[in-house]
N, C-alpha and C positions, 0 to 999 in steps of 0.2 A: 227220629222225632226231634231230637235237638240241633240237628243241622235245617229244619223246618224252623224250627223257635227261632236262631242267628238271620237265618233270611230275612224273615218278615220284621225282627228288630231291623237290621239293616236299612229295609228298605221305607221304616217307619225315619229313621234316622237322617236315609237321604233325602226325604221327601218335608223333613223341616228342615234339610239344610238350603235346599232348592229355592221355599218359600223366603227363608232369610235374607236368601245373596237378590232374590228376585228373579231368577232365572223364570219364572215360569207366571210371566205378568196375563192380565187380561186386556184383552181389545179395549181399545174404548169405546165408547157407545157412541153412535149418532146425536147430532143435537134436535132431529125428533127425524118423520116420514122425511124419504128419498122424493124430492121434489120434480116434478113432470119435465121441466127444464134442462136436466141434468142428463137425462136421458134421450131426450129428444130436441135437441134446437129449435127455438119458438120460430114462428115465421112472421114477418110481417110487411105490411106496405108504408106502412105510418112512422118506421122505426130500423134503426141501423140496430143493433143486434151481438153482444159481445156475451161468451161463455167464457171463466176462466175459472183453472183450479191451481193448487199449491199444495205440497205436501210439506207434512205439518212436525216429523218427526227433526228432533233436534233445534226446531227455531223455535224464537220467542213468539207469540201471538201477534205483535205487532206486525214482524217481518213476514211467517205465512200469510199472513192477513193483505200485507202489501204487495207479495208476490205473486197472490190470484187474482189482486184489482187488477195489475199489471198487463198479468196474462188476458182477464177477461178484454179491457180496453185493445190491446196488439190486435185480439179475435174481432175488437169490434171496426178499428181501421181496416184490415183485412174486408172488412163489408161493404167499405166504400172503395167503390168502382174509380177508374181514372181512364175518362175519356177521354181519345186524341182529337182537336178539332182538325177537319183539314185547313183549317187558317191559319195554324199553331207557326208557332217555332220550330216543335220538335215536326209537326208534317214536312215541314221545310227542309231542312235538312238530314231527315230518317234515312235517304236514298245513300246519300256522302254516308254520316257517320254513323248509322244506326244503333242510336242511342234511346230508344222509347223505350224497351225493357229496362236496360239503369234507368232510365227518369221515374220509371211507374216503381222501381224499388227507392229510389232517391224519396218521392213524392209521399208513398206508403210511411217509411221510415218518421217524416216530418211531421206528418198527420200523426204517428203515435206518441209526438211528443206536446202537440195542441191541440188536442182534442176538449172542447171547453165545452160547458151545460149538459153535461152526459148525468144520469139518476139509477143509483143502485137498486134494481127492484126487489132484488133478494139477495140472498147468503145461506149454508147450507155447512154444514159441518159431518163429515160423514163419518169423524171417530180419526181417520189416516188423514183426509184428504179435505182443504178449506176451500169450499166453491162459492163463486160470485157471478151474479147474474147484473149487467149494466145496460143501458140502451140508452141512444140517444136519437131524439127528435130528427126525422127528414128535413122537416122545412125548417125550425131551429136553425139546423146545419147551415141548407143554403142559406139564410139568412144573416148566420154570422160569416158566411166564407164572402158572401158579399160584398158584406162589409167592409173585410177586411181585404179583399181584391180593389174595392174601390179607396183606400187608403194608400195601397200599393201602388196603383196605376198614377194617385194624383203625385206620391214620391219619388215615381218613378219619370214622371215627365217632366216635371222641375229638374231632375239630376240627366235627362236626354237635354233640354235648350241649356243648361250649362255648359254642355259639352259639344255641343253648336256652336255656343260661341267661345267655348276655349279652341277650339279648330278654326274658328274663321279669325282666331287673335292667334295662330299657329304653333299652338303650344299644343303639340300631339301629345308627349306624356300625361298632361293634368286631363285630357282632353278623353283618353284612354283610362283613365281610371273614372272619370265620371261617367262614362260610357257603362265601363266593369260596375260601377254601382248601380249605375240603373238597370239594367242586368239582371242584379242578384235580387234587388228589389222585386222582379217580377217572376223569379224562379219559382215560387209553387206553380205559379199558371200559364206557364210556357207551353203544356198541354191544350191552352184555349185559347178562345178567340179572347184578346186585348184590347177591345173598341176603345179608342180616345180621340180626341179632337188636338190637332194639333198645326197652330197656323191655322186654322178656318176648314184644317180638310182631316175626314173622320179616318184611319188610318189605324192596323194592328201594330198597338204598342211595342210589345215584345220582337214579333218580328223585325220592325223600322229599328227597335237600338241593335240588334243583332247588326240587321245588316251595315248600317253605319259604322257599327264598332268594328267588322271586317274593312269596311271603305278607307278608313280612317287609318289602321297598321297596313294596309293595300298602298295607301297615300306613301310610306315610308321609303325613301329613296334613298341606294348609298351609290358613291363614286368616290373615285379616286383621278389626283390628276392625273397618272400617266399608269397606263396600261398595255401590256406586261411593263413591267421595271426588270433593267440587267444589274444582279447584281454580282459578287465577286465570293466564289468560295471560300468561307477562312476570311473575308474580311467584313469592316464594322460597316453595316447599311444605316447610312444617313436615316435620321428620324422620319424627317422631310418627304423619302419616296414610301412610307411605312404607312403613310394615315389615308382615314377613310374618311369621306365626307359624308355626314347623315343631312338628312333634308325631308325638306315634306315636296310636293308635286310644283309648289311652285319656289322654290329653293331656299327656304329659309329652314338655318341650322337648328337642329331639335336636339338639344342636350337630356340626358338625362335618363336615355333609352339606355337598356341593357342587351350586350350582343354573346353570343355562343363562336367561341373560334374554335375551326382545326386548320392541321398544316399536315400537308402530304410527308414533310421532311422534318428534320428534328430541331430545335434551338426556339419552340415557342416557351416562353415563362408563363405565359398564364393562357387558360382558357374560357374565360367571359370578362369582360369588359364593361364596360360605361360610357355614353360618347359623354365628351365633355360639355363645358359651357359657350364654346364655339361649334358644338356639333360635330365634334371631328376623335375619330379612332382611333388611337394609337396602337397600332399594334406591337405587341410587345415580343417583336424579333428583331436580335439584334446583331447576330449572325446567323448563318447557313453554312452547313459542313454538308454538303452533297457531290456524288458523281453523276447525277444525273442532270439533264440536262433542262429541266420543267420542272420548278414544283409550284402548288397552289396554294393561297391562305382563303381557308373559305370562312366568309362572314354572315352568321343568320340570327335575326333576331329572336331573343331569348322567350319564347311563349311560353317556360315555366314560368321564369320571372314576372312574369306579366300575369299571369292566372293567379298569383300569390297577392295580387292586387284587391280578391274579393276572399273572405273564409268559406262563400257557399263551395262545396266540394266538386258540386252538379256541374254547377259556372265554370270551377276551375278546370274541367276533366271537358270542356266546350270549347275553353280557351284556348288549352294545347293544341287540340285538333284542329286549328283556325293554319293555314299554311301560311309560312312567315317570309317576310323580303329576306335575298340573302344577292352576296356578291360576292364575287370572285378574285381574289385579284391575284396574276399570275407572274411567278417570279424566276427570267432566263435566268439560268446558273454559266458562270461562267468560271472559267479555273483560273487562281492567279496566277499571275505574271511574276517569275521569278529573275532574278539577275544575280551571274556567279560570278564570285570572283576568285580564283585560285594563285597560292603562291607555294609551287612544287619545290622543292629543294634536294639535292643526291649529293651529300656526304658537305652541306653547307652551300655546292652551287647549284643553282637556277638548273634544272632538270630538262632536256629538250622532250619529254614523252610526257603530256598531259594525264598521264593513266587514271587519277582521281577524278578528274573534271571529267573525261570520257565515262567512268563508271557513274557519279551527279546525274549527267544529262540522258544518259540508258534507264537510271531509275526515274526520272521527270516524265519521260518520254511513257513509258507504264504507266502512271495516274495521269496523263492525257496537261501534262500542268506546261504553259508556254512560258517560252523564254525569251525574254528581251533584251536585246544589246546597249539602252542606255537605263542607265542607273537610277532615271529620274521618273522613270513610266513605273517604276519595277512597286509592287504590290509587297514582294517581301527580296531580300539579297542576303544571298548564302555565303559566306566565306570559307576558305577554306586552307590553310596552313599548314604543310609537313614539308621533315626533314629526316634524314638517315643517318644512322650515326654507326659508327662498330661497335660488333659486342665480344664477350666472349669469342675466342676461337681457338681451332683443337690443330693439329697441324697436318689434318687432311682435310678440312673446309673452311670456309669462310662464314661468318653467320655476322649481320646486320637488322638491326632494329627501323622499326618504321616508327613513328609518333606524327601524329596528325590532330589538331582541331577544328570541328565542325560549329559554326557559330550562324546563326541565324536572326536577323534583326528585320521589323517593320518600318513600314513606310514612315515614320518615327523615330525609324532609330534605336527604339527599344529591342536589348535581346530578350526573344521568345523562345531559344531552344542554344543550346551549347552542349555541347559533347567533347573529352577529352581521349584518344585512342592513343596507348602508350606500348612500346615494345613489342609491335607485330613483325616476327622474328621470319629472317629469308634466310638461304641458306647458298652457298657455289663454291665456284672453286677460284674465284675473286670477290673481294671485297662488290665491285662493280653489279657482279652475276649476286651477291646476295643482296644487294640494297636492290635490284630490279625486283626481283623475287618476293620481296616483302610487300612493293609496292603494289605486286599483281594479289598479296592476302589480302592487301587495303580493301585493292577497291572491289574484292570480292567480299568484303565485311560491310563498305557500302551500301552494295546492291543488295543481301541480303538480309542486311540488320538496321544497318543507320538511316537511311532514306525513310525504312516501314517508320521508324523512333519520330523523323523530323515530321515525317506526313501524320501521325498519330496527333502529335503535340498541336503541331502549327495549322493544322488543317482540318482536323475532326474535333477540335474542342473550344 
């Protein structure tokens, strides 16, 4: 009986301690009857039609409040439809880029953010859950999208005859962005027909600046004067053979465009560009380190850059997709022209076995690099300086030291590589038989160490 009595204390105890902390709250009530709405989507012909709710726990009034306007209005764009015309822009090009699903999300997106004369007919508080019921007028609608289409088309065709005559005064950049704004200007309704008058004849807005705004980057011409250009591996390429000339169709220089470079081979610094004030490209390679015998700098105009020209996202994601002029320009590789010079020495005289100079011209011969007999063609000249001296010796061989410098200078005159090789040690049973011996370590340290050092240095970087 007393373990009965502890119980029901107990659970008298935890049932005020429950009520205390609030563990055990009640619903809240509805703000009165569940409205017909809520339950059943109204239908109508006279009216676009939006249901929205928001849950209510944890926010202030204000923000549920504003969370189901929100939602209701999304539900009620959602009810407006987005017809393609076949006159449109987007029927125009749907085949190429088939962009009508992004445009009708593009489009939707827009409309949820202008939606203007819209009338809250109700609101409903179900206790959890804040419902809002919005609708707005049919004809309302058309009538302000009218409006506002006819505002568009008339801002849109002032910034098309700008760009008429920024192209017939040949200024493709200014000419290309007044294009890109008229553009964007007509972006809700590239979906439809754009009837305007223009010059005397009735014509679809939207489509006519498209297509021009293609005609017009289509116009963009580049050349170069000389194509392919030879130039010389490891050495500095004149600026002169490096530019591009930008032009419009009838060849006047268009500064101010932005281009996209690549290069088959390595030694480009940068990859976009600007042409200049004279219309002309620099490209910004200033040597080439290649074995191959072809490489290409390819030049295409920049249609990021160019889409960053409007903030509508639709425009810009239109713009890309537009195929850009590009050119080529091709660059023979050809290997330098070296010129050796050697001076052999065996124990102080003049050496009658060229054994260095022969291992030089075996590794030249390997990286495909020519050699020339005068000094004055020569692209880089090698020198090359050793002598034999005695070394130590035991008194059953001979042993002789080899010491050689390897020195490398440009057509300039400038040394670009130097190497010192000290005490490469021969070994015989004369003096004679070990300074040969050393000289045969030489130029076996040539072929496979110093040659790889000078071709590294002077030729790959």
């Amino acid at each position: 009986m007393k373990h009965k009595h502890l119980i029901y204390i107990s659970l008298i105890i935890l049932a005020g301690f429950a009520s205390s902390c609030g563990i055990f709250k009640s619903t809240p009530k509805p703000s009165g009857p569940k409205p017909d709405w809520v339950n059943s989507r109204p239908q109508s012909t006279m009216y676009y039609i939006g249901i929205g709710s928001a849950k209510k726990a944890g926010l202030s009034p204000n923000a549920y409040m504003s969370n189901a306007k929100n939602a209701a209005l999304n539900a009620l764009a959602s009810d407006i439809s987005v017809d393609i015309s076949s006159s449109s822009v987007i029927s125009t090009i749907e085949t190429d880029y088939n962009l009508s699903e992004t445009y009708e999300r593009t489009i939707k997106a827009s409309s949820d953010k202008s939606i203007e004369g819209y009338e809250t007919v109700d609101t409903w508080d179900s206790g959890l859950y804040y419902w809002v019921y919005v609708r707005l007028s049919k004809m309302q609608y058309e009538q302000q999208k009218a409006e506002k289409k006819n505002a568009a088309i008339t801002k849109a065709t002032d910034k098309l005859l700008q760009a008429r005559s920024l192209k017939n005064e040949h200024n493709l950049y200014d000419a290309i962005h007044a294009y890109t704004e008229a553009f964007s200007d007509m972006s809700e309704y590239l979906a439809e027909s754009t009837h305007a008058e223009i010059d005397g004849k009735q014509v679809d807005l939207g489509t006519t600046i498209y297509r021009e705004l293609v005609e017009t980057i289509n116009n963009i011409t580049l050349r170069s004067d000389k194509n392919p250009i030879q130039i010389t591996s490891g050495k500095q390429i004149p600026p002169s053979l490096m530019q591009i000339h930008v032009q419009d169709e009838q060849g006047y220089a268009q500064p101010n465009l932005p281009f996209k470079l690549s290069f088959t081979g390595n030694g480009l610094t940068n990859n976009k560009i600007t042409s200049d004030q004279n219309g002309i490209i620099q490209v910004p390679l200033n040597k080439v380190y290649s074995v191959n015998q072809l490489e290409t700098v390819n030049v295409e105009l920049d249609m990021i850059s160019i889409s960053r020209m409007t903030k509508d996202i639709f425009i810009r994601t239109l713009i890309k997709k537009i195929p850009p002029p590009n050119y080529s320009l091709k660059l023979e590789i050809m290997s330098p022209q070296v010129f050796v010079s050697t001076s052999e020495q065996h124990f102080d005289a003049i050496s009658k076995d060229e054994v260095l100079m022969d291992a030089l011209m075996n590794a030249m011969a390997k990286y495909n690099i020519r050699i020339c007999d005068d000094k004055a063609d020569a692209d880089f000249i090698i020198s090359l300086e050793s002598n034999t001296e005695q070394a130590v010796t035991s008194s059953y061989q001979k042993t002789a030291n080899l010491n050689y410098t390897i020195t490398v200078h440009d057509e300039n005159n400038r040394i670009v590589y130097r190497k010192d090789e000290n005490k490469i040690q021969g070994f015989g049973n004369t003096y004679d038989e070990a300074g040969k011996e050393a000289y045969e370590e030489g130029a076996n340290r040539i072929m496979r160490r110093n040659f790889d050092q000078i071709y590294e240095a002077v030729f790959t970087n």
